[in-house]
C-alpha positions as a printed Julia matrix, in Angstrom:
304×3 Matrix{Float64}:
  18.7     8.75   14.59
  16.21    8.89   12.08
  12.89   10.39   13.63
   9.55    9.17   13.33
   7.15   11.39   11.31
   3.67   12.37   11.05
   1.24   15.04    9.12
   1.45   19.05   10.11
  -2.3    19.89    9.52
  -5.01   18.15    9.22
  -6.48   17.62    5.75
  -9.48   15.89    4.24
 -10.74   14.44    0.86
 -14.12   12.67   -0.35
 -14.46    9.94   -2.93
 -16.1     6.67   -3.93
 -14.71    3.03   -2.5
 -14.03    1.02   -5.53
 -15.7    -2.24   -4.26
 -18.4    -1.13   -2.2
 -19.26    2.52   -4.25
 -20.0     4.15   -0.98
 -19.04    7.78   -1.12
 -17.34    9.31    1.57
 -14.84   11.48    3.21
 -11.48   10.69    4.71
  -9.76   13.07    7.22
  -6.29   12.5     7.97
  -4.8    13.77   10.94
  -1.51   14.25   13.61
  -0.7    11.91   15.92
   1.69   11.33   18.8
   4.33    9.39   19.04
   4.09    5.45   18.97
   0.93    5.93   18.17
   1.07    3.78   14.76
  -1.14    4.17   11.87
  -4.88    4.04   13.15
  -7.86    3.88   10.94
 -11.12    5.33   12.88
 -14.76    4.65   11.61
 -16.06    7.85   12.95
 -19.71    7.2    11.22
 -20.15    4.92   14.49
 -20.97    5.35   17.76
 -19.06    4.65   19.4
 -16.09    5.23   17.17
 -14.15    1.89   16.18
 -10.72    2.53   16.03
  -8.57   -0.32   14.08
  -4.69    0.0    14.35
  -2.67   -1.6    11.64
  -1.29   -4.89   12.05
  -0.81   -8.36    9.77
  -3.7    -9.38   12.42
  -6.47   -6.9    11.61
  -6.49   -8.22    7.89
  -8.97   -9.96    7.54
  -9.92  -10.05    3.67
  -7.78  -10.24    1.03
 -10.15  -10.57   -2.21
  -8.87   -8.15   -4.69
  -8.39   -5.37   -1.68
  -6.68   -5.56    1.58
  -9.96   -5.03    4.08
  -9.41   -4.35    8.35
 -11.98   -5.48   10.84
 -12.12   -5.2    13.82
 -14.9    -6.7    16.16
 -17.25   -7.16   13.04
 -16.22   -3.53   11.63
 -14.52   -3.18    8.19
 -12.68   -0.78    6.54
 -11.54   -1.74    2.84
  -9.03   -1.03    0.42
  -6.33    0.59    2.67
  -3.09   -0.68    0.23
  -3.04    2.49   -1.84
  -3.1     4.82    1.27
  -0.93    2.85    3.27
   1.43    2.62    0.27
   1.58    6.19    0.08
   2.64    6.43    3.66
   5.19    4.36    3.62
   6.75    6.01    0.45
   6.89    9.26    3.18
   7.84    7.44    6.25
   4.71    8.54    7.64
   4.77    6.65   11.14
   1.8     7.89   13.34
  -1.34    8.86   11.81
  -5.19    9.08   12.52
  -7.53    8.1     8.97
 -10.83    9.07    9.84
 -13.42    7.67    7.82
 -17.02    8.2     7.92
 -17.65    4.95    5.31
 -16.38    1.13    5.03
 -13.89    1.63    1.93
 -11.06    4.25    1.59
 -11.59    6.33   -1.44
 -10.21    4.93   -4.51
  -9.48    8.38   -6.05
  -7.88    7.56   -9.23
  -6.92    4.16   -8.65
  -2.98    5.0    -7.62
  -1.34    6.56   -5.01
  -0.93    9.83   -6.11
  -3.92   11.3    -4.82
  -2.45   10.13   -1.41
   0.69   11.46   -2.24
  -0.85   14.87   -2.86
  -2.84   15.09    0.54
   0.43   14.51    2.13
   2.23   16.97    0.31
  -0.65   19.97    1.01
  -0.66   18.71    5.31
   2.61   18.75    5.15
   5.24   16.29    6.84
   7.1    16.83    9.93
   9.71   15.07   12.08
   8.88   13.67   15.95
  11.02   13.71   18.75
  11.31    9.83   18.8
  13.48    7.41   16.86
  11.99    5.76   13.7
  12.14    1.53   14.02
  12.65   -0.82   11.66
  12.62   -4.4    11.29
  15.59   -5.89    9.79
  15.39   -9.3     7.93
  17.82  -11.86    9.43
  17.31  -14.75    7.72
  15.11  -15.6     4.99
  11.24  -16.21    5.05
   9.42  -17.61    2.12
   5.71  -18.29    1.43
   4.26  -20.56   -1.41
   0.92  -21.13   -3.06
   0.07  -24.76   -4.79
  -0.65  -22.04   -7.76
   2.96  -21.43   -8.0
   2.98  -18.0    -6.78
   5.42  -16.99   -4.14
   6.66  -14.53   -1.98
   9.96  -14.08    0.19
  11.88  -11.75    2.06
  16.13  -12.03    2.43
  18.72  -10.0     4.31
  20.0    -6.88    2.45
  21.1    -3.78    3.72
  18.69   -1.36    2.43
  14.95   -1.87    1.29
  14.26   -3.41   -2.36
  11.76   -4.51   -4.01
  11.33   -7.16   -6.67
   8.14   -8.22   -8.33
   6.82  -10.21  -11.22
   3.71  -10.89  -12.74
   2.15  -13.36  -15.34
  -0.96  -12.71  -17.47
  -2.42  -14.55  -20.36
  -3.58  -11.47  -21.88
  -2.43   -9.55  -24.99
  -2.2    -6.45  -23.23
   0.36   -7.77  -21.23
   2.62   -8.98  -24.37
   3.57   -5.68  -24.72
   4.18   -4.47  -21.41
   7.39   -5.48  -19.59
   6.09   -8.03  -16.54
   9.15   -8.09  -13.77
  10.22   -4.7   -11.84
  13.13   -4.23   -9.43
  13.77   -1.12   -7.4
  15.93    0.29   -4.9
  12.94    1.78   -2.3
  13.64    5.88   -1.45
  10.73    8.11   -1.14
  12.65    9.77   -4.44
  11.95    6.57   -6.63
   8.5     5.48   -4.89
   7.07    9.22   -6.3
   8.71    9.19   -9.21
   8.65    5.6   -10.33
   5.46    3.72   -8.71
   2.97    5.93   -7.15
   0.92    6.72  -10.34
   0.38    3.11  -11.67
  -2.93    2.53  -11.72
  -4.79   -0.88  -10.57
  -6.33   -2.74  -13.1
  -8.9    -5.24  -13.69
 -10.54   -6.92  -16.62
 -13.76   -6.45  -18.06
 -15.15   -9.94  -18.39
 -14.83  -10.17  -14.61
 -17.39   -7.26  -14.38
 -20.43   -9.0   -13.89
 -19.41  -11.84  -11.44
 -17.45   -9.5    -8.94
 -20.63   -7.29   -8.57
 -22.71  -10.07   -8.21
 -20.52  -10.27   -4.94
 -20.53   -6.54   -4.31
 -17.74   -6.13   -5.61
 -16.1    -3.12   -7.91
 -19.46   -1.35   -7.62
 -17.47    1.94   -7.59
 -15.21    1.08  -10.39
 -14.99    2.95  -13.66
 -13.03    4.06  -16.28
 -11.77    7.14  -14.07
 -10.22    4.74  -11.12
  -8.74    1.97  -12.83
  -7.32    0.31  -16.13
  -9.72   -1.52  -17.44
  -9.46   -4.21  -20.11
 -10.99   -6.17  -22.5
 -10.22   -9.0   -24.66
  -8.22   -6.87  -27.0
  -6.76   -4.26  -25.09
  -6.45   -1.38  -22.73
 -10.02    0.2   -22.55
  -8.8     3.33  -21.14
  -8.46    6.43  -23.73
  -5.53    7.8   -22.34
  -3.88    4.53  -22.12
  -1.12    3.26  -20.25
   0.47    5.68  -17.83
   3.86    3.5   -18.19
   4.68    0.91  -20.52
   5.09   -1.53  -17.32
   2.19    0.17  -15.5
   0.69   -3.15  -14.24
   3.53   -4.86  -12.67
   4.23   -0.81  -11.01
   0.91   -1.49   -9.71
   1.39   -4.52   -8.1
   4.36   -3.08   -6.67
   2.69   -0.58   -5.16
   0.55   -2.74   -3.71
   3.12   -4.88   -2.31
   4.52   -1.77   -0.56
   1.45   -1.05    1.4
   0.52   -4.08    2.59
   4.07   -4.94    3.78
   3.65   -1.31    5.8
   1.23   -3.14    7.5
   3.76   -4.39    9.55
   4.08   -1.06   11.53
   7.72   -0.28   10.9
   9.69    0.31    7.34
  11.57   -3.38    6.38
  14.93   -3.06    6.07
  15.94   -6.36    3.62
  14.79   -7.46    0.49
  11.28   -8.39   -0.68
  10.82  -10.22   -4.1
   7.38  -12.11   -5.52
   6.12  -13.7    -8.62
   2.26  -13.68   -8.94
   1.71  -12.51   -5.37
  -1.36  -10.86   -4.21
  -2.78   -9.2    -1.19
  -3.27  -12.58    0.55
   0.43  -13.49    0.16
   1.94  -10.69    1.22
   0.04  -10.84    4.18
   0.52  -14.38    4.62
   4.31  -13.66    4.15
   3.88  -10.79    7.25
   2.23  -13.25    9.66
   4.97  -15.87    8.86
   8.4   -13.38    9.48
   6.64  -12.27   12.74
   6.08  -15.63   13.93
   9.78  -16.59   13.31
  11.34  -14.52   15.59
  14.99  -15.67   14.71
  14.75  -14.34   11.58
  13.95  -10.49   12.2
  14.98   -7.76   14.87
  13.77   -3.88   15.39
  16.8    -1.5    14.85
  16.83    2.36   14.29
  19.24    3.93   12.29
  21.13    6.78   12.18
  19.56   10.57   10.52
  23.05    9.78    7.89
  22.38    6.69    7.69
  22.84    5.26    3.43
  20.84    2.36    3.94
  16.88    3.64    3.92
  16.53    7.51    3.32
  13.36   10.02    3.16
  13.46   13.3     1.95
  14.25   15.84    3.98
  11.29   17.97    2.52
   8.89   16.29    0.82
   6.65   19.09   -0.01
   9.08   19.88   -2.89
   9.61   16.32   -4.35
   8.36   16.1    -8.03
């Protein structure tokens, strides 16, 4: 069966939260077994610990944000989406802020930390949750977002901008999910905002940490960024990326089919608190270490 996994060593990094512009350091660590992903606020005595769940999110503006008991701890998506591109299944994230450092807006930052700790394999059987039937979530907006049976893990995702940046930028991504592709394909897109939304967002404390060096930034001509675009389709990678870690919030890789047009943090939560509560249309399975439907790489310290 496949195993669940978990870092070697312990390894830390400091950085600025993108919304709140607290600085900070992270510490990620081992954990046991079933233990699950569990983000500590270690600045606090005593220490709140928050384990990840569709239940602990409690804000969805522009980040996904945890509380627990009053106690928050934003912008997890990027982090989480790098552990699920590993199959990283128990975990300790020991913060000594509110806000998870932004780093360079991606997750390949993340990705690197993981790399230099170092991954290894537990003596317990990796679950899953495997879609049965299909579960769909709408907004009056028009946005949607929907899982359906399929026997491996893909994603689908398009987005829809009335900016001329995004004329030349291709605006719907599909991919077959391996930690292969997730590396190579969406873990250094960017997020992005735009700059006439500047002022009103930090009048609500909000992107106080932001900058040039953690996110694509635009204005009403273009990409404001001197390097540019990382990918042509960098935004809708993004979103993707997104969409990957808050769907780990469900504790478990998904085995079926995820696809969304104009979905957002809120959505994709929405759609996680909707499958769970039809519990016809899902079922925990493990699979076995040959298995051709979801694969990790045996070593990821060597992946590009």
């Amino acid at each position: 069966m496949l195993k669940q996994r978990t870092i070697k060593n312990p390894i830390r990094a400091r950085g600025v939260g993108l919304h709140t512009g607290h600085h900070g350091l992270m510490t990620m660590s081992p954990a046991p077994v079933n233990t699950g992903i569990v983000f500590r606020r270690v600045d606090l005595d005593p220490v709140v610990s928050i384990p990840v769940s569709p239940e602990v999110v409690t804000e969805t503006v522009l980040c996904t944000t945890l509380s627990k008991d009053g106690i928050k701890i934003s912008t997890v998506e990027h982090l989480m989406s790098a552990l699920a591109g590993f199959g990283i299944d128990n975990l300790y994230i020991d913060l000594d802020s509110d806000e998870v450092p932004i780093m360079d807006g991606s997750a390949s930052h993340f990705i690197f930390l993981l790399q230099s700790a170092g991954i290894v394999d537990q003596e317990a059987s990796k679950r899953f949750i495997r879609i049965i039937h299909p579960v769909r979530v709408e907004t009056d907006q028009g946005a949607w977002a929907q899982f359906e049976p399929y026997d491996g893990f893909r994603l689908s995702f398009s987005i829809d901008f009335d900016h001329p940046a995004f004329e030349d930028t291709a605006n719907h991504l599909a991919i077959e999910f391996s930690a292969t592709t997730y590396l190579k394909e969406i873990s250094r897109a960017r997020t992005f905002g735009f700059m006439k939304d500047v002022e009103a967002l930090r009048k609500q404390n909000l992107a106080l940490g932001g900058s040039l060096d953690n996110a694509i930034v635009l204005d009403e001509d273009g990409v404001m960024n001197p390097e540019g675009l990382r990918n042509a389709d960098e935004f809708v990678r993004h979103k993707v990326l997104d969409a990957v870690g808050d769907l780990y919030m469900v504790g478990s890789g998904i085995i079926g089919a995820f696809s969304a047009y104009k979905s957002g943090h809120a959505l994709n939560n929405r759609l996680l608190r909707c499958l769970l509560a039809q519990s016809e249309s899902w079922e925990y399975t493990v699979l076995p270490e040959n298995n051709t439907t979801i694969s990790y790489a045996e070593n990821p310290n060597n992946l590009p």
